[in-house]
Every structure is written in structure tokens, then in C-alpha cells.
C-alpha positions as CSV (number, residue, x, y, z in Angstrom):
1,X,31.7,175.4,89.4
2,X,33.7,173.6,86.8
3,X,35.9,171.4,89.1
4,X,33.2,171.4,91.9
5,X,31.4,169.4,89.1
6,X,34.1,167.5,88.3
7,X,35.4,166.3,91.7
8,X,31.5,165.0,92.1
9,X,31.9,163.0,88.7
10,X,34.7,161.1,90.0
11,X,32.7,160.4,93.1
12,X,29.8,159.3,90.6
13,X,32.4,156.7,89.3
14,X,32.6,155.5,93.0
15,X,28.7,155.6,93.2
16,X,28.9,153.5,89.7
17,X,31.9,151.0,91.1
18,X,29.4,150.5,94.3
19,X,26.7,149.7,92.3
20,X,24.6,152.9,93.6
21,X,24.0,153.6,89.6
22,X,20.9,155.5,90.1
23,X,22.9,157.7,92.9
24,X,25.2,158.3,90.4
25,X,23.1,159.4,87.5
26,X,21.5,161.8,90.2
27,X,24.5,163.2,90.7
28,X,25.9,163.1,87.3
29,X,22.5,165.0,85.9
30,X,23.1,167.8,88.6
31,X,26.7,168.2,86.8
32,X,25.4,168.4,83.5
33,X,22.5,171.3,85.0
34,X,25.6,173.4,86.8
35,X,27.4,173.2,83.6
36,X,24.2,174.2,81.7
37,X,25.2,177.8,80.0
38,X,28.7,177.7,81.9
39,X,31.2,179.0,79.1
40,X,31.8,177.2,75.6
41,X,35.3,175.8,76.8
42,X,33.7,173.6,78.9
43,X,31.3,172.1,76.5
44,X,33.0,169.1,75.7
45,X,33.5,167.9,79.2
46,X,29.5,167.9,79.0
47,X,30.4,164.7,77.0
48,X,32.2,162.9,79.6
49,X,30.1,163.5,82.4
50,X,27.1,162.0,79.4
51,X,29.3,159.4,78.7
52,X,29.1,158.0,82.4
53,X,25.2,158.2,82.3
54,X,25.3,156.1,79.6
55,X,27.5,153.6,81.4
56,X,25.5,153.8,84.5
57,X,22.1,153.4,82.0
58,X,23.8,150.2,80.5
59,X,25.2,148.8,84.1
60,X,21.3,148.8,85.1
61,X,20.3,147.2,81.5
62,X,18.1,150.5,80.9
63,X,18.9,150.2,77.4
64,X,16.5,152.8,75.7
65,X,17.8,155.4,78.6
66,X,21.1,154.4,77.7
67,X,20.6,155.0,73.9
68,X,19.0,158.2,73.9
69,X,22.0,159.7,76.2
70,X,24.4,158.2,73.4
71,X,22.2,160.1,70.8
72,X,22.6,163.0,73.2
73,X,26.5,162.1,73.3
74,X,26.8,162.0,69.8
75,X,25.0,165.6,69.3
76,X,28.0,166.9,71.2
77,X,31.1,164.8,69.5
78,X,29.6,163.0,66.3
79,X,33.0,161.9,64.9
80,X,34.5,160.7,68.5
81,X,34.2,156.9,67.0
82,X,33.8,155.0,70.4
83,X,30.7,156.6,70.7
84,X,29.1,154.9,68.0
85,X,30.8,151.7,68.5
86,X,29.4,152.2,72.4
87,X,26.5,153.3,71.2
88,X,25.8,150.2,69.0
89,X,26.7,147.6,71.1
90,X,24.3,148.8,73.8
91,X,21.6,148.0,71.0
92,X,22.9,144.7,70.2
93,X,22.7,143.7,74.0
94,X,18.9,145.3,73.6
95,X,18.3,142.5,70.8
96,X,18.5,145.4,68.0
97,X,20.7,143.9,65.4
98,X,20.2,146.0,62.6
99,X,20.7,149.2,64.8
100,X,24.7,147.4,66.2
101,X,25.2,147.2,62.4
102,X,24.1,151.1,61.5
103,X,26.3,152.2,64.6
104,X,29.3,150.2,62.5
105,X,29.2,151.0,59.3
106,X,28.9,154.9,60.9
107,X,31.8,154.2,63.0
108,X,33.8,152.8,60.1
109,X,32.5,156.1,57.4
110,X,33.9,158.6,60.3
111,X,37.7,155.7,60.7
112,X,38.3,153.6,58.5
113,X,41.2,152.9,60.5
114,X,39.5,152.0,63.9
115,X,40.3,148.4,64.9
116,X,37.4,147.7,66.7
117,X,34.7,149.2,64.7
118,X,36.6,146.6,62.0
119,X,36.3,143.6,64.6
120,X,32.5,144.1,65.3
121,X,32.3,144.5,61.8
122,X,33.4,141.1,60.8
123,X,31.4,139.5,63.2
124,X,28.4,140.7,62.1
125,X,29.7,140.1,58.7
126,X,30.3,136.7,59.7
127,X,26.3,136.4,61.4
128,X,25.3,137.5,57.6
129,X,27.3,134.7,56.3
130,X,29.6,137.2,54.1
131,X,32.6,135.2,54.9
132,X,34.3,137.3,52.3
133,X,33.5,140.7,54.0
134,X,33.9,138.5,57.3
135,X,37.4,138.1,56.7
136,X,38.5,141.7,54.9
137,X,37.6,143.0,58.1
138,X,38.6,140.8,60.7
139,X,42.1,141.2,58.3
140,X,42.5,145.2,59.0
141,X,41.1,144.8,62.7
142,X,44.2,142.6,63.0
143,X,46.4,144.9,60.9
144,X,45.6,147.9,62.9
145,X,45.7,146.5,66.6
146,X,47.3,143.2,66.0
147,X,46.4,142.2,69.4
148,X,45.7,138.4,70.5
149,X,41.3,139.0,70.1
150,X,41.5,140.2,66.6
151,X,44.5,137.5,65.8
152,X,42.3,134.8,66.9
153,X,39.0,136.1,65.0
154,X,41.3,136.5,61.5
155,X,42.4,132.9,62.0
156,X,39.1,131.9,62.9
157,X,38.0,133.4,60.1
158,X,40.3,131.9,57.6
159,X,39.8,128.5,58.9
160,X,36.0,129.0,57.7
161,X,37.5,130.1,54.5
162,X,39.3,127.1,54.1
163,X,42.8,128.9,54.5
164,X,44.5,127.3,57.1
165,X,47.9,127.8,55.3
166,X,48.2,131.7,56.5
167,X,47.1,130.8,59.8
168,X,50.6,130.4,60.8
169,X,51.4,134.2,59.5
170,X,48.5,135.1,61.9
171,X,49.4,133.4,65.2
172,X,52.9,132.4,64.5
173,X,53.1,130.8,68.1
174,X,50.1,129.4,68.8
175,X,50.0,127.9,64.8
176,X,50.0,124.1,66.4
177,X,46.9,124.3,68.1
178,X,44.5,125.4,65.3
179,X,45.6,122.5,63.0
């Protein structure tokens, strides 16, 4: 039952790629009712197949559906930090503001060496006007990915700060075009 479950979850990514979403939660539910009392190894591929629900919930801006399978998600693997991070942004496209931030500040608690949960982080920081706390974190979501989105949020950042002197530490090629 286990791969038969699994080769139809892949074919509910097809279903989710076609834009047949509702197909594919059909199909992904079924997965998740065969694999209901199936043995304990196979619990935490319960969380994948979830996972894509969510996905297909968000894809069809079914937000609340969406959030309660993350809740569902989370039962299963709390301190898998994505989730929350996924979790939260799904309520910030939902216009809940204050539940993006809890979904944060959780993600952060379980890693504070998560890049992303930083990034989001300083923005929200930065919606609060905190340009302090703004910057601390858009500084480690640089530090720990160093990639060219949280480069250009740190710089950003600073140039808020007034700070436009370690700009060129932060984007060392690109330095010319933010002054």
C-alpha cells in the first residue's frame, strides 16, 4: 500500500502542475486514508503527502483549508521549521499579520539559524518600524545564506539606517549602483 500511495502522490503533483488542485487533494486525502493505521515507519511520510494539500489549498487561495492542514502538518513534525515559515506566510497572503509574525518568531525559537525565518523577520520588523531589529535580522539572514535576496534586503536595510558605508562589504559588486 505504501508505494501504491506514493506513486499516486506524484501523480497528484501532476494533477497540482495541471491545475486540477481539487483532483489532487481527492487523491492526496485517499493517500492519507490508506496510510491511516499502516505501521509507525510510515508516519512521517503522512507529512508529505499533508504538505502537498496544503500547497494545493494555497494554489486555490483556500487559505483557512490551507492553515488547518498546516496545523495538522505541524502535529506530526512541530520542529521541521519550513512548516511554520509555510505555514505563516499562507496567513499573511490571508491578510493575518499578526498570525505571519507568531509563525516567525516560532520558527526562529525552534532555528535560530534559519535564513529565511531571519529574512521574513526583518521585514516585518521593518513594517513595525524597528529599523534596529530590521537590520539584526536581515544581518544573520545574510550571514547564514548570503545569497543575492537577503544581500539586497541587509543593504536596503542599512541605507534606511543611514549606513551606506558597509554597503560595499554587503554587495561588493553591485556597491556603485546603491550610491
Amino acid at each position: 500500500q505504501f508505494y501504491t500511495v506514493f506513486n499516486r502522490n506524484g501523480y497528484g503533483l501532476v494533477l497540482f502542475k495541471e491545475g486540477k488542485e481539487k483532483k489532487a487533494i481527492d487523491l492526496l486525502n485517499w493517500g492519507i486514508k490508506t496510510l491511516a493505521g499502516v505501521e509507525d515507519k510510515h508516519y512521517m511520510h503522512k507529512s508529505v503527502i499533508i504538505y502537498n494539500i496544503c500547497q494545493c489549498y494555497k494554489k486555490l487561495m483556500q487559505y483557512d483549508k490551507a492553515i488547518e492542514k498546516y496545523q495538522e502538518l505541524l502535529e506530526i513534525d512541530y520542529i521541521f521549521t519550513e512548516y511554520h515559515i509555510e505555514m505563516g506566510l499562507c496567513m499573511q497572503l490571508k491578510g493575518d499579520l499578526p498570525g505571519f509574525k507568531i509563525c516567525v518568531e516560532q520558527a526562529l525559537t525552534i532555528n535560530p539559524y534559519h535564513s529565511d525565518s531571519h529574512y521574513h523577520y526583518s521585514l516585518i520588523k521593518l513594517d513595525e518600524d524597528d529599523l534596529s531589529s530590521a537590520e539584526y535580522h536581515a544581518k544573520m539572514a545574510w550571514e547564514l545564506s548570503g545569497d543575492d535576496v537577503t544581500a539586497y534586503n541587509y543593504a536596503y536595510v542599512q541605507s534606511l539606517t543611514g549606513k551606506y558605508d558597509l554597503l560595499s562589504r554587503v554587495c561588493p559588486t553591485h556597491h556603485s549602483q546603491f550610491l
